[in-house]
Structure formats: C-alpha cells, structure tokens
C-alpha positions as CSV (number, residue, x, y, z in Angstrom):
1,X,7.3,18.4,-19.2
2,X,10.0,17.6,-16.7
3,X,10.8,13.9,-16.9
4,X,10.5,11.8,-14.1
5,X,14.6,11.1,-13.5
6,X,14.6,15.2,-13.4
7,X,11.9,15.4,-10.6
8,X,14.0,12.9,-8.3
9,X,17.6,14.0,-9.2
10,X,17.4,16.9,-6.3
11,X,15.8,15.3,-4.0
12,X,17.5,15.4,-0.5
13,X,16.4,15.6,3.0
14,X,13.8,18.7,4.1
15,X,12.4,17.5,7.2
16,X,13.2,14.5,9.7
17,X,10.4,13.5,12.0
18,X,10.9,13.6,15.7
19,X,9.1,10.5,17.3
20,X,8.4,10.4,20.7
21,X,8.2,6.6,20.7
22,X,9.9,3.8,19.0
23,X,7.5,2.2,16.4
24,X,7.3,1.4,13.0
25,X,5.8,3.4,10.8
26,X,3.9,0.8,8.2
27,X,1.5,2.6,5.9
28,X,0.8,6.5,4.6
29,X,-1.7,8.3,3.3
30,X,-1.8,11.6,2.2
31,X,-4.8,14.6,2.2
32,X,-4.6,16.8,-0.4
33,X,-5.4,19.9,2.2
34,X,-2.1,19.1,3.6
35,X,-2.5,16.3,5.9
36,X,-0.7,12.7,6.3
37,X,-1.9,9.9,8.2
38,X,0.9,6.8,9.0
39,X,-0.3,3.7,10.7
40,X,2.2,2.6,13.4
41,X,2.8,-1.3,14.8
42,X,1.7,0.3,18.3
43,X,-1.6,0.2,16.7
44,X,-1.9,3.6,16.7
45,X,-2.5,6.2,13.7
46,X,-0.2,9.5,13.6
47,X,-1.8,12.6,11.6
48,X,1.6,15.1,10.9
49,X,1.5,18.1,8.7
50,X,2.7,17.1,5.6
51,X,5.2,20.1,5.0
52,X,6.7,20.6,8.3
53,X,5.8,16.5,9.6
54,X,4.9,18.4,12.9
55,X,2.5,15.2,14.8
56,X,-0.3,17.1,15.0
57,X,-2.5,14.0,17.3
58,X,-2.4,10.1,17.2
59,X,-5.5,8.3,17.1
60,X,-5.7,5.2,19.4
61,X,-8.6,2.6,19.8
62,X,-7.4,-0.4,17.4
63,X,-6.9,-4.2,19.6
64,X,-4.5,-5.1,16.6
65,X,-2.1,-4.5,14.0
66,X,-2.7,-2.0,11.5
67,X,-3.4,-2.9,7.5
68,X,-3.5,0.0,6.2
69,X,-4.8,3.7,6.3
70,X,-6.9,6.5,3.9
71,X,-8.4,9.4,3.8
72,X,-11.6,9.7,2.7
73,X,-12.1,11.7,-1.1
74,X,-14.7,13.9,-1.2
75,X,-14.9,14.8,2.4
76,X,-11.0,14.3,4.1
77,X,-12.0,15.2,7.3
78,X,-11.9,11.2,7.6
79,X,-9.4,9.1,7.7
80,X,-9.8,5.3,7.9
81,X,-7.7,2.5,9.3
82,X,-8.0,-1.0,9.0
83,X,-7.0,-3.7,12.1
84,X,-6.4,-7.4,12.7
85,X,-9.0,-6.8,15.0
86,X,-11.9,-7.1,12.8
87,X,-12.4,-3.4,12.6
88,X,-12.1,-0.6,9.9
89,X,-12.5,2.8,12.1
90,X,-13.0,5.9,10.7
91,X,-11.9,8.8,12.6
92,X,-12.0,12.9,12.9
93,X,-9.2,15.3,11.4
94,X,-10.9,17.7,13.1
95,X,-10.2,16.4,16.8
96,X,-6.9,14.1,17.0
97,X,-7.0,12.1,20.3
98,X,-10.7,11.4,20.2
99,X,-12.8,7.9,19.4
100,X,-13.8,6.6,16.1
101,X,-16.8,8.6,14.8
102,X,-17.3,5.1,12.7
103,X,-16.7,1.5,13.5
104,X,-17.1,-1.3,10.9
105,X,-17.0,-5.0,11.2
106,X,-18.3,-8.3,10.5
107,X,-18.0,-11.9,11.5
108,X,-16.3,-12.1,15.1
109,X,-14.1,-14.7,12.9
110,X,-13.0,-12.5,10.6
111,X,-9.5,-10.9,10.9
112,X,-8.6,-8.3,8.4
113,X,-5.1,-8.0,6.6
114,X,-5.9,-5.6,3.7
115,X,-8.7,-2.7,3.6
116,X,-9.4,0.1,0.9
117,X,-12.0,3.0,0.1
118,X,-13.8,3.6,-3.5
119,X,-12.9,6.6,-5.2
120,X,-16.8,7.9,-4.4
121,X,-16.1,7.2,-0.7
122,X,-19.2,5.3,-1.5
123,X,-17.7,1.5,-0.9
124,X,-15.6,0.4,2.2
125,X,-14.3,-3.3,1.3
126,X,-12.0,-5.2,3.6
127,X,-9.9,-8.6,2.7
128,X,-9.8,-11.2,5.6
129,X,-7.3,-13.6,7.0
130,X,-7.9,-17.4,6.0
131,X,-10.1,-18.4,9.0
132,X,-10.2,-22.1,10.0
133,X,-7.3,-22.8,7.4
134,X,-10.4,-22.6,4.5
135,X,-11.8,-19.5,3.6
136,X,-10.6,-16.0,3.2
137,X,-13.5,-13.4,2.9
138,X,-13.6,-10.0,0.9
139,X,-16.8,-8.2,2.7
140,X,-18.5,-5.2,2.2
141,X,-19.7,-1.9,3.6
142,X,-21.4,1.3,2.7
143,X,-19.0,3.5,4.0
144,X,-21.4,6.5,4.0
145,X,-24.0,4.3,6.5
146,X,-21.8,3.1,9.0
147,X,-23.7,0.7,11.3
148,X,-25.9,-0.4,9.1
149,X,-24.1,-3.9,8.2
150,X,-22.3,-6.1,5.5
151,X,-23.5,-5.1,1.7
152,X,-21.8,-8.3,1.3
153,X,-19.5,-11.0,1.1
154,X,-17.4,-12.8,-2.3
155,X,-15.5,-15.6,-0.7
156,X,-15.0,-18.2,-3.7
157,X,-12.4,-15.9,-5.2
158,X,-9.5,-16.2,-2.8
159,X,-8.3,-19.4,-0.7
160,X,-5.7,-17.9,2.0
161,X,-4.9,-14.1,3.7
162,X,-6.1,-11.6,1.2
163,X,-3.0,-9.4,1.3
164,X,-4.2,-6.3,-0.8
165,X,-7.6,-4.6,-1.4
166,X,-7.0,-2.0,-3.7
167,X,-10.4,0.0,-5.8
168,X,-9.6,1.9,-9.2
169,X,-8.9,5.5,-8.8
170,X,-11.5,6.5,-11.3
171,X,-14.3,3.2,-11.5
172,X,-15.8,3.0,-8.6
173,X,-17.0,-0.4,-9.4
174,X,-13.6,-1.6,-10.3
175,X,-11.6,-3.7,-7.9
176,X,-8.4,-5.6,-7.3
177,X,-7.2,-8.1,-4.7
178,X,-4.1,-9.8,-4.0
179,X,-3.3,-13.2,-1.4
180,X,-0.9,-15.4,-0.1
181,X,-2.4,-17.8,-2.6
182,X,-0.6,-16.6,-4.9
183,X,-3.8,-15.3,-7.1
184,X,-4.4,-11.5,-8.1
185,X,-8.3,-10.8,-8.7
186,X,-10.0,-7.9,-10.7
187,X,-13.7,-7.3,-10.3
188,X,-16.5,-5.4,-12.1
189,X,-18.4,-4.9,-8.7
190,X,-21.1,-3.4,-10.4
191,X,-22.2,-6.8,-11.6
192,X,-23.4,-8.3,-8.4
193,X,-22.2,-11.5,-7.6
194,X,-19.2,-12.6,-7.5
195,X,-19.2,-15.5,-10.0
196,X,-20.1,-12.4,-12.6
197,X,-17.9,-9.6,-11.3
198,X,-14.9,-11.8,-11.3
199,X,-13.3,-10.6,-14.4
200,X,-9.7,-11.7,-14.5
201,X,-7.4,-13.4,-12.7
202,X,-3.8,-13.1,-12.9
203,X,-1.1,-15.8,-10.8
204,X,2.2,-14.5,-9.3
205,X,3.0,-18.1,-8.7
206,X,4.0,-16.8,-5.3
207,X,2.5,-14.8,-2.5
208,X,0.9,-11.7,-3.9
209,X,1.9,-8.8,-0.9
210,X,1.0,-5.5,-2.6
211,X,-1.3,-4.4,-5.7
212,X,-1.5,-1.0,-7.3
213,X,-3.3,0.3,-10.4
214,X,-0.8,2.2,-13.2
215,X,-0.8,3.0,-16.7
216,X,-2.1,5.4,-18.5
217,X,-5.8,5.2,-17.6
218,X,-4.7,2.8,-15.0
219,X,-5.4,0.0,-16.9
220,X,-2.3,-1.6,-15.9
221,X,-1.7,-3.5,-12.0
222,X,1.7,-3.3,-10.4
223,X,1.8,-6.9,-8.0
224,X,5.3,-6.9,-5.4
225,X,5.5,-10.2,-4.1
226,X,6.7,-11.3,-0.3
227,X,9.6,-12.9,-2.0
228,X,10.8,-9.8,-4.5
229,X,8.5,-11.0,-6.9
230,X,7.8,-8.3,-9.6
231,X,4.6,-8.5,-12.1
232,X,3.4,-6.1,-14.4
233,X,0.2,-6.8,-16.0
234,X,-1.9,-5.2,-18.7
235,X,-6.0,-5.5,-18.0
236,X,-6.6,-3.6,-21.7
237,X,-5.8,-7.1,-23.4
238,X,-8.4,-9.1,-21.4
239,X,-10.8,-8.9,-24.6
240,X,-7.8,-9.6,-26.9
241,X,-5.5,-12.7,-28.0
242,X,-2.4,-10.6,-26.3
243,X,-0.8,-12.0,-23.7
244,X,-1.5,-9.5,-19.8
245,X,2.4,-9.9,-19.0
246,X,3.8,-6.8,-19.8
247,X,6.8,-7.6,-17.4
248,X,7.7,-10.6,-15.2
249,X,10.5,-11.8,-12.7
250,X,10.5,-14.0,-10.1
251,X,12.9,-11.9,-7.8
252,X,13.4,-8.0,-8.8
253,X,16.2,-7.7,-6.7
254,X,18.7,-8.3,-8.9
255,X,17.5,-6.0,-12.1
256,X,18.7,-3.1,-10.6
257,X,22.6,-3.1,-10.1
258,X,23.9,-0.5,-7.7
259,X,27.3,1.3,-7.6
260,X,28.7,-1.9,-5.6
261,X,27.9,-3.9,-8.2
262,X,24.5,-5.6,-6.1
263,X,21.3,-4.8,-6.0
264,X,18.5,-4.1,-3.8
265,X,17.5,-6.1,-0.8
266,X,13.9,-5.6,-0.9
267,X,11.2,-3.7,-2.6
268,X,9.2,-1.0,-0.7
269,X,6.2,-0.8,-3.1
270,X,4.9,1.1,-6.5
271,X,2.9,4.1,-7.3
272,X,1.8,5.5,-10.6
273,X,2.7,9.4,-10.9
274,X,-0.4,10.7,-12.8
275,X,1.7,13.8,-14.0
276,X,4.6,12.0,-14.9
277,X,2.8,9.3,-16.7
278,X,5.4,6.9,-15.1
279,X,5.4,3.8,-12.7
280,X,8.0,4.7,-9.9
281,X,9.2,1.1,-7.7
282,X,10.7,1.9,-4.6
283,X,13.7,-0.8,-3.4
284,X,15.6,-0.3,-0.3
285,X,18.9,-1.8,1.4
286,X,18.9,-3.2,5.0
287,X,20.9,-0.5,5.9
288,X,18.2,2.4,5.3
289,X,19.6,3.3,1.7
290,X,16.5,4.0,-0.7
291,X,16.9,3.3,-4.6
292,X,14.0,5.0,-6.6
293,X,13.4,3.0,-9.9
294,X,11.2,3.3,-13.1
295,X,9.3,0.3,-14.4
296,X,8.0,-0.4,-17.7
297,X,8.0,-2.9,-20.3
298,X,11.9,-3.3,-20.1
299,X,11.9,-4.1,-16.4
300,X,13.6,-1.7,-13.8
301,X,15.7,1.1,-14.3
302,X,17.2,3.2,-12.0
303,X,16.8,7.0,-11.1
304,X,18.2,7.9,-8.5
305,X,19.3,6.7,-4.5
306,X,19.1,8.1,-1.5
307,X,21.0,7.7,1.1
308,X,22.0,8.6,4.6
309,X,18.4,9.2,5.5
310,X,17.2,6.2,6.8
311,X,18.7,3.8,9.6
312,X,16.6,0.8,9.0
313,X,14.5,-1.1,6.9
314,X,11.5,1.4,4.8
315,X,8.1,0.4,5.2
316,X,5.9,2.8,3.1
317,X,6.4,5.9,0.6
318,X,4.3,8.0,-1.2
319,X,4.8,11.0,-3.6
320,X,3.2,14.5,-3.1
321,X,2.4,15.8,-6.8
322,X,1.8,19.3,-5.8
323,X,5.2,19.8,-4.0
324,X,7.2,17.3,-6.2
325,X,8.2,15.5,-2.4
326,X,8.8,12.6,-1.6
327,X,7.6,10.8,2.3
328,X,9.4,7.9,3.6
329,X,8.5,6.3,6.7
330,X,10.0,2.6,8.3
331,X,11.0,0.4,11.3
332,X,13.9,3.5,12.3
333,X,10.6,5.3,13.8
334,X,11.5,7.8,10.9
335,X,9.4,10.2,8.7
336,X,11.5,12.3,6.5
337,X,10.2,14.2,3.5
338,X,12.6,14.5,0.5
339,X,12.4,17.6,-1.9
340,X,14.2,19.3,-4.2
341,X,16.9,21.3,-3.5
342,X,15.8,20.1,0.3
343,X,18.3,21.3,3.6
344,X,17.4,19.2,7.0
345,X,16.1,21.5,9.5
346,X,15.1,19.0,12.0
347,X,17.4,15.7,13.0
348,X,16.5,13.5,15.4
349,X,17.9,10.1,16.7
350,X,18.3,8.0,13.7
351,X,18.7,5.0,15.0
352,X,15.4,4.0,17.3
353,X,14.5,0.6,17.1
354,X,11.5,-0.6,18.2
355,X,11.4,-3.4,20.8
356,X,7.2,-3.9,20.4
357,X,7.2,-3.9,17.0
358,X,10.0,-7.1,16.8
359,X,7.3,-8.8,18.1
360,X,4.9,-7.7,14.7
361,X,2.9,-10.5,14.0
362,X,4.2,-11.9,11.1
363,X,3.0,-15.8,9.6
364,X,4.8,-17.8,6.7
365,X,3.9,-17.0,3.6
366,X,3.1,-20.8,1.7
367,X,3.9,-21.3,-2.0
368,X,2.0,-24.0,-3.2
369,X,0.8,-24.6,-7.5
370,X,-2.2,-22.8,-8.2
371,X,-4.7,-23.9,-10.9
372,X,-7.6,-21.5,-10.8
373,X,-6.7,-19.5,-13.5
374,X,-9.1,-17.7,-15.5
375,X,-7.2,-16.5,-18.2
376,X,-3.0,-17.4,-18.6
377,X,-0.6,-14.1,-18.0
C-alpha cells in the first residue's frame, strides 16, 4: 500500500478556480458522484465540479454567515448549510439557483455556529451561540421530516458558542461537540437524555474551534484550537485506567520546523484518510504556503508543502480518496485542486481580497479555568 508521504509527494496544481466575486471560501464538502459544495462569507453556497471546479450554480437564501456545509449520504442530491441565522437549509443538486427544498430552525434566539448530519441522514443536530451570555443549546431535528419541529434540546453540556458539531462516520448515535468553553463533549445519543448520553468529556483548556473523528475505527478525536492548540485523544480507554491523551500541545505551531527554520502560522484543520489509515493536519503560512503534516502519537511530522498556490490565508481542505486530490479553498477567493503529477490549466487572479468578508463576524474567544470534567485527559 502506497504510504501516505508518497500520495502527497506529487501533488501540484491541476485546476485553479475562476471566481467571479471576491469572497472567502470557508467550508467544503464533497459528493462522491463528483460534486463539491463550499460555503462562502457572502452567505452564499457554490456547487463546482469536483474535477474540473467548473461553478456549476450558487445557492442563495441564508440572512447570515455560514457554519458549515454537507451533502446528505444516502441520497446526495442534498446538500445542507448551516447559518448564524437560525437556519439549517437543505437544498437541490438537481436545480442550482433555486430555494431551499428544506428549512430548519428553532428558538428565534438561537444562533447557530456549528451544524452536522448523521451518517443515516437520519439526525440533523445544530450547536448554538451562548444566548443571553448563559446558555448554549445543541438542538435536534429529523432530518428526513423537515417541518415537523425540534426532537430535542441538551443544553447542560456546554456553557458558551458550541464551535463544532461533528456525528461518527459509522454510529449514528455517536456524537461530538466542541465550544469556546474550552470543553469537548461525546455522546451516546441513543440513550435519551442528556445527563445519560453524556459519555466523556475531554478539556483543551482553551477554545475548542474544530473536532474530527480519526483512528482506526475512529475511535480517536482530533480538537484544533483558536489559539493553535493541538489535542489528540483516545475514546477506546474511557472504560480503562489509561490516560485519553494520546498527544497534547498548547500551540502546534512550532512542532513542525520549515526550511526557514519557523514553523507554521496557523492550522487549517484534520481529516482521517480511511485508506491510508493516517491522520493528515493541514498548517498554512500567511502568505498562502500550505504544509501537509501527519499526526500521531509523536506529534507532527511533515510531508510535504505546497506552495505558490495560494495568496492568502486557507480556510478549508479536504481529500478526494478516489482521485488521490487534494481541494483547498481560503480568503484569496481560491479553489485549486492539487493532484499528482498535476499541470494548471486554468489561472486566474490570485490575489482577490475580499472587502465584505473583512467585515466576517468574528467575537473574542475567552479562556477562563474549567472544572466540569468528567473524566481527566
């Protein structure tokens, strides 16, 4: 089996996207018939081809930023967005340009920051911003009924902006959720309330800003803080008298020296690669520069960089497993797919910066001392 440093060592520029407004491009999402969906900070939601990045339609309806996007599993002629506007929208493949064919929401007070879909499409679940500087809400839907109302509501578990939302890939009952409090929750949903499902709690002792599932048989979480923070825990030990930590570091910036002798300015995000059996962390300079890292045990180590592809800061990435391709998107207004062996057909202007999305909303992220710990990492 090709190793992971091998898939990445040829990877250079195939495709550049041409946008036709300045925006940044925040999240991905990719359809395994050979669509990709990337939430912009015009509100919008762009559907390209994923081989040629051609933008097939934009989707347009959302009163807010954008926290996230997905296509639906079993049936991807959906894809779903989530909105500070107290919406998730689901909307047709089929017909770019037209109105959500589903609209969720709940409390008129309720903001959302963080949104996912269970890997039976059966659960919709949505993480809220703190509202009245008390209580931050994860709420519920069944995402095959839409209009029929909240499943429900856990809101003991979290105390400020629930950052992340993110389901297994394979239990559809299993959950994780990240905040600004610092906390990262994992749930056994199928247990009802939330006092039961809680089932661990792990503390970045910062502000938790994304969560993904790795390992082999995902029983590991990947948690990126807002300050560089880097946390690797294993969920396999919660029955045991092991320690979760199977990594740790306050700032991640720093493990990774570069050829100039410094190291990454920021980190993008993580993804597992199911084929590689390897957790791949994504850390970018200011300048547009990608570094592609491995994590384990050991901390970071790196594979490969990339560079003179970007212009600007990188928002999102994800891997396509059937091409071996990489998609980058970020605040240049950029999409570029990176592939093996890859030649740029189409360049664009590299360096469009966004005047609407400097005014993002953006809010301090508070580190405080947490004590509701369930079990110590």
């Amino acid at each position: 089996m090709e190793s992971l440093e091998e898939k990445v060592r040829g990877l250079s520029i195939a495709r550049r996207s041409n946008p036709e407004e300045p925006t940044y491009l925040l999240h991905a999402a990719l359809q395994p018939g050979g669509l990709l969906a990337v939430s912009c900070s015009n509100f919008t939601v762009h559907l390209h081809s994923k081989d040629t990045l051609a933008l097939l339609g934009q989707y347009r309806g959302h009163g807010g930023p954008l926290c996230g996007v997905t296509f639906a599993h079993s049936s991807s002629d959906i894809i779903y967005s989530g909105s500070a506007d107290g919406t998730v929208r689901g909307w047709d493949v089929r017909r770019p340009g037209t109105e959500a064919v589903q609209l969720f929401k709940s409390d008129s007070s309720h903001s959302y920051c963080s949104f996912d879909l269970s890997c039976s499409d059966a659960l919709l679940c949505a993480g809220t911003e703190q509202v009245d500087n008390e209580d931050s809400f994860l709420v519920f839907w069944d995402a095959r009924k839409p209009g029929s109302g909240l499943l429900g509501v856990y809101s003991e578990s979290h105390s400020d902006d629930i950052t992340q939302v993110c389901f297994h890939p394979r239990d559809k009952d299993r959950l994780a959720s990240g905040s600004t409090d610092g906390l990262v929750n994992v749930f056994d949903l199928s247990r009802g309330a939330e006092e039961d499902a809680l089932l661990a709690t792990c503390n970045s002792d910062s502000s938790a800003g994304s969560v993904c599932w790795s390992g082999p048989d995902y029983t590991q979480l990947l948690c990126l803080s807002h300050d560089e923070g880097l946390h690797l825990w294993d969920l396999s030990q919660l029955d045991t008298e092991e320690p979760l930590t199977v990594f740790s570091a306050s700032d991640a910036r720093s493990l990774t020296p570069l050829g100039d002798g410094g190291g990454v300015d920021y980190l993008v995000g993580g993804r597992w690669l199911e084929e590689a059996q390897k957790l791949l962390v994504v850390g970018g300079k200011n300048n547009g520069d990608l570094h592609l890292t491995e994590c384990d045990h050991k901390g970071l180590r790196l594979l490969r960089s990339l560079e003179g592809g970007h212009s600007s800061t990188v928002r999102c990435f994800l891997w396509d497993p059937a091409g071996e391709a990489l998609v980058t998107g970020g605040e240049d207004a950029q999409l570029l797919l990176w592939k093996p062996g890859g030649e740029e057909l189409t360049t664009g202007n590299r360096s469009m910066k966004s005047e609407s999305a400097l005014r993002l909303k953006s809010r301090p992220h508070k580190k405080q001392r947490y004590q509701r710990q369930k079990k110590s990492t």
